[in-house]
C-alpha positions in Angstrom: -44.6 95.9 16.5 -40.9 96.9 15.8 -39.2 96.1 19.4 -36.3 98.1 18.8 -38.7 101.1 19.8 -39.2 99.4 23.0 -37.7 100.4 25.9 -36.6 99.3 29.5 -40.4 99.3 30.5 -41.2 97.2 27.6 -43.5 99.8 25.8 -43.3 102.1 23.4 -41.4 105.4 23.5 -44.1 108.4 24.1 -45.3 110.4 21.0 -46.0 114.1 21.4 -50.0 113.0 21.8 -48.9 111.3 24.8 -50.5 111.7 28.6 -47.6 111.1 30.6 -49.5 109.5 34.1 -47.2 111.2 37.1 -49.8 111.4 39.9 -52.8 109.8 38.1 -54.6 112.8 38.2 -55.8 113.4 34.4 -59.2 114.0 32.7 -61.9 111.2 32.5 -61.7 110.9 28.6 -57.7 111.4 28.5 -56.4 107.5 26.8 -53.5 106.0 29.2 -50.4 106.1 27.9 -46.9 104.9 29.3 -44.5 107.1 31.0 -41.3 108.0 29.2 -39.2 104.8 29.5 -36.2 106.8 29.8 -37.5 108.5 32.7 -39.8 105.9 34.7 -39.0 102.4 33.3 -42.5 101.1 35.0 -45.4 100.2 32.5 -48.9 101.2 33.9 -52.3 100.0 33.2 -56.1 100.8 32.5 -56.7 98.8 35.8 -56.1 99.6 39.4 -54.7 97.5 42.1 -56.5 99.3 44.1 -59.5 96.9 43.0 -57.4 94.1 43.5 -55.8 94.7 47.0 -55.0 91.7 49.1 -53.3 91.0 51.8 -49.6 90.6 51.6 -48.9 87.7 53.4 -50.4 83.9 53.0 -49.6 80.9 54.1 -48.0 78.3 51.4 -48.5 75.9 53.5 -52.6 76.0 53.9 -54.2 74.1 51.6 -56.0 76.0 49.1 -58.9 76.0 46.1 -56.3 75.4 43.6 -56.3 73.8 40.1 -53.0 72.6 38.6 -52.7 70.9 35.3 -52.0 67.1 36.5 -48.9 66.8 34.6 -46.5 69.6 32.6 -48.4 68.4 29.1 -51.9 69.2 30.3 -50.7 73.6 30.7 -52.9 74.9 27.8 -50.0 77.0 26.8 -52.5 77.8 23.3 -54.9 79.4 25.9 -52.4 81.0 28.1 -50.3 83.1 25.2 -51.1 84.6 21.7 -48.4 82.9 19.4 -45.9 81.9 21.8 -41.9 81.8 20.6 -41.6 78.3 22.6 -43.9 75.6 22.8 -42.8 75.3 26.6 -42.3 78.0 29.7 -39.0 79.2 29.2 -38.5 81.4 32.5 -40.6 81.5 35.3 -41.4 83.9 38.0 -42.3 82.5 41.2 -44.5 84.7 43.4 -44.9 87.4 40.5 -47.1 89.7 42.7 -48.6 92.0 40.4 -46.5 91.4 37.3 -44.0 93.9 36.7 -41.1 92.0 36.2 -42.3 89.7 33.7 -44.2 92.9 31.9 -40.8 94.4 31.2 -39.2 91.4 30.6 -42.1 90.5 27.4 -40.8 92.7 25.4 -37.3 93.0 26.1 -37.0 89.2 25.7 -39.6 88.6 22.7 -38.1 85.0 22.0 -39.1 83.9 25.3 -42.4 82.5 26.6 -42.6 83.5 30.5 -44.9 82.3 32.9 -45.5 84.3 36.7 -46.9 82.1 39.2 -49.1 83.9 42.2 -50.7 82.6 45.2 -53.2 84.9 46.3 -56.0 84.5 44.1 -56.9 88.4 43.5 -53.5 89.7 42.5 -53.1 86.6 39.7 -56.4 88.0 38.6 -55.0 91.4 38.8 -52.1 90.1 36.5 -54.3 88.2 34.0 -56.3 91.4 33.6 -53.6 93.3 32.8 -52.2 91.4 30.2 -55.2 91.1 28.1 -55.3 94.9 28.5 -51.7 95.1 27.4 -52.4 92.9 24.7 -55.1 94.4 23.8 -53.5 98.1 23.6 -50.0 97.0 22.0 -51.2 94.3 19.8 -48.2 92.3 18.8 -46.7 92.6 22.0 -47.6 90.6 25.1 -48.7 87.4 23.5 -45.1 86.0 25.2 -46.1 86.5 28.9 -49.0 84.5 31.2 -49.7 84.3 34.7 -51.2 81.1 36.7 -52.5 81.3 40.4 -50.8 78.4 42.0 -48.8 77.6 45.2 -45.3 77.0 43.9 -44.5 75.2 46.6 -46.2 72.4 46.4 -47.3 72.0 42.6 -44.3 72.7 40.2 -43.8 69.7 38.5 -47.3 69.8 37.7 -45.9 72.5 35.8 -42.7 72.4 34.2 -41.3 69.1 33.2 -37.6 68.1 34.2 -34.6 70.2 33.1 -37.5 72.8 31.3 -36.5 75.7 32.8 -33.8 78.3 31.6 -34.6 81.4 34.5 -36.7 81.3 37.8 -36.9 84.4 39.4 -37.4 84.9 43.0 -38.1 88.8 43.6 -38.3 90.2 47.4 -39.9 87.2 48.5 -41.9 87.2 52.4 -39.4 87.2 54.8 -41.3 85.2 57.4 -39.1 87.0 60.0 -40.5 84.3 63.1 -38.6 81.7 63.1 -41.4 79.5 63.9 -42.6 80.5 60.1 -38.8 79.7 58.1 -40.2 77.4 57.1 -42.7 78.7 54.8 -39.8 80.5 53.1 -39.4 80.1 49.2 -36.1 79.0 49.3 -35.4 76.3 51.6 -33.1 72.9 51.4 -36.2 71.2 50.5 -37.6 73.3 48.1 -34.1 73.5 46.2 -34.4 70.1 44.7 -37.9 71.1 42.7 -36.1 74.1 41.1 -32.7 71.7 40.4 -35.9 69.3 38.9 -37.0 71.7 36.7 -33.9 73.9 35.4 -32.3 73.1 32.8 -29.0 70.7 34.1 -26.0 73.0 33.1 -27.2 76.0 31.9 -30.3 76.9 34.0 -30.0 80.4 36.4 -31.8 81.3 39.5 -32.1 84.4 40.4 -33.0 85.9 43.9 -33.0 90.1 45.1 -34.1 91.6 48.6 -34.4 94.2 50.5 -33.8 92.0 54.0 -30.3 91.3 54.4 -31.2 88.7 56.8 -33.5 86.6 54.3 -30.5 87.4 51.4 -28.2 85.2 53.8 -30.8 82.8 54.4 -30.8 82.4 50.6 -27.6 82.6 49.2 -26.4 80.3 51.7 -29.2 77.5 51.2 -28.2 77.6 47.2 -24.3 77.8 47.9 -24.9 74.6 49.9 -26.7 72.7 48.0 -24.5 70.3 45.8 -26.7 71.1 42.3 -25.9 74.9 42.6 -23.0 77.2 42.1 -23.4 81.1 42.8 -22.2 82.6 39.6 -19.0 85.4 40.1 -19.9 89.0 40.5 -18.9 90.1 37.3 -20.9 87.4 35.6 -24.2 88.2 37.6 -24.2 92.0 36.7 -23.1 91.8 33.0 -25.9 89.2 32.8 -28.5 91.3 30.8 -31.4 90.1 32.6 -29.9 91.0 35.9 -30.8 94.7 36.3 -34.4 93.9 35.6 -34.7 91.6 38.3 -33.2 93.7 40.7 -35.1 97.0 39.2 -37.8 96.6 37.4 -40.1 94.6 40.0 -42.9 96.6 41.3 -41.2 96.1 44.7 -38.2 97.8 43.7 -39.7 101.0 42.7 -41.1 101.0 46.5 -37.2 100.1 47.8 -35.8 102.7 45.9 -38.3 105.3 47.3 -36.5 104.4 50.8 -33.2 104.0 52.3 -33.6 100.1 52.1 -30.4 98.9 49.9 -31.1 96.0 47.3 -29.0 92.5 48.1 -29.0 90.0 45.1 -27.7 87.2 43.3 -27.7 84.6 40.9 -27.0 80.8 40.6 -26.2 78.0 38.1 -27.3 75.0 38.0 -24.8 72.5 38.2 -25.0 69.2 35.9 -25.6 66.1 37.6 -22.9 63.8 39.2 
């Protein structure tokens, strides 16, 4: 497929023949078809997440049915991705809920293999359905992009080998507002040396967006702290390319814009060792 048809959504522009999906409402036989990118931006699918509803909080600190690959070499990456441009995970999305980041990132980023990473077990089968049915509907396109259920927190560098990484994403994470449950945050002090392991020393970004200007804080300040990470100026995180995707393309985003809930985030680089 010729990407330079592709827009912000990562799907094609609509052909007259199109069923442009508004409210959902259409006729049994009508074929889905994407939205105008120009107009919506989101990419929607054959499948519902209303099968795959779960609940929206869980505890990364339980321990859970999962299966990781024992070391970085063991990820089947020939399973996980139809001709993948990298023979590694180039960026990473850590709690990818259902998807929609790294869906409009496939195809605006076709030279880079992506990888989302989901804890609860029915919206990472949520997003593997949906990529097959992507895949499957736009063939050529998609092959790029993979999800995993796995708890981050604990089993990254079973993962990603050191210094791997170019992007992790980390999109309206749980706030954990109690402060008896901070600690099961995403970013922590802790938690910052695994994503220093993994980026790339130099050149690799994190990226974080929320809607909780409490949790941004929380955040920001953990990274700025931490001796492996610099925040990047503000003109350098919004002409970043990538930038507007993570703070508007998520399927979170479309519910924050929908409210009066503002968007807070940021990006940072990780520093070379000392």
């Amino acid at each position: 497929m010729d990407t330079s048809q592709l827009g912000d959504s990562g799907l094609p522009g609509g052909s007259t023949n199109d069923v442009l999906i508004g409210d959902g409402k259409q006729p049994k036989d009508a074929k889905r078809t994407p939205q105008d990118p120009e107009t919506d931006g989101r990419v929607n699918w054959m499948i519902s997440k209303r099968d795959f509803r779960a609940r929206a909080h869980s505890n990364p600190l339980n321990d859970g049915l999962f299966e990781p690959p024992v070391k970085p070499s063991d990820l089947a990456i020939n399973k996980l991705y139809v001709n993948p441009p990298s023979p590694k995970v180039d960026w990473c999305d850590i709690g990818c809920g259902y998807g929609g980041l790294l869906a409009c990132l496939s195809t605006a980023f076709p030279d880079k293999t992506m990888l989302g990473l989901e804890i609860r077990d029915r919206v990472a089968e949520f997003c593997r359905r949906r990529v097959l049915e992507m895949r499957k509907e736009y063939p050529g396109s998609y092959g790029n992009v993979a999800f995993e259920r796995t708890n981050a927190m604990k089993y990254l560098p079973n993962y990603f080998a050191k210094g791997s990484i170019e992007k992790l994403f980390f999109c309206y994470p749980d706030p954990h507002f109690k402060k008896k449950k901070n600690r099961q945050r995403i970013i922590s002090t802790q938690l910052l040396a695994e994503y220093a392991f993994v980026l790339e020393e130099g050149t690799g970004i994190a990226y974080i967006v929320t809607d909780v200007p409490e949790l941004f804080e929380w955040m920001a300040t953990r990274f700025e702290r931490h001796p492996l990470f610099e925040r990047r100026s503000d003109e350098e995180h919004s002409s970043d390319p990538v930038t507007r995707y993570v703070r508007d393309k998520t399927d979170e985003a479309q519910r924050v814009d929908k409210s009066d809930r503002g968007k807070h985030d940021a990006s940072f680089r990780r520093l070379p060792n000392p």
